[in-house]
C-alpha positions, 0 to 999 in steps of 0.5 A: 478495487474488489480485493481486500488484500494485495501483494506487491513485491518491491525492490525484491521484498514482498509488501502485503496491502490489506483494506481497512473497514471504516469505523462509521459510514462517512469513514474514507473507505479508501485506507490500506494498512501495509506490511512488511513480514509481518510488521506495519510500515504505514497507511496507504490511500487509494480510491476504491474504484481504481484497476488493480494494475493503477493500485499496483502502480499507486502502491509501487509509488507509494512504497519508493516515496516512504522508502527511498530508492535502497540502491542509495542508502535507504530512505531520504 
């Protein structure tokens, strides 16, 4: 994916996903920080060859498996 940031709603919030830049060259380009308002929730990987639509599902995935499903009390 081009984009160096995304956003993705969930479960009615909104979560920001920003690409890391590698530190050296043999670094996994791959690494997405991701945010809640403003406060870090966690790395996500993600090839930086996928569609924006698989980035979007990996990422909604992604996000229920740190999560949980909020309709059952939070996370498991």
């Amino acid at each position: 994916m081009r984009h160096r940031s995304r956003s993705i709603t969930w479960h009615g919030q909104d979560f920001n996903f920003q690409r890391l830049r590698p530190q050296t060259a043999s670094a996994d380009p791959s690494l997405w920080a991701v945010y809640r308002r403003g406060e870090f929730i966690g790395t996500m990987p993600c090839a930086a060859d996928v569609t924006t639509r698989d980035f979007d599902v990996r990422g909604l995935r992604w996000l229920g498996e740190l999560l949980g499903n909020p309709s059952r009390g939070g996370a498991r």
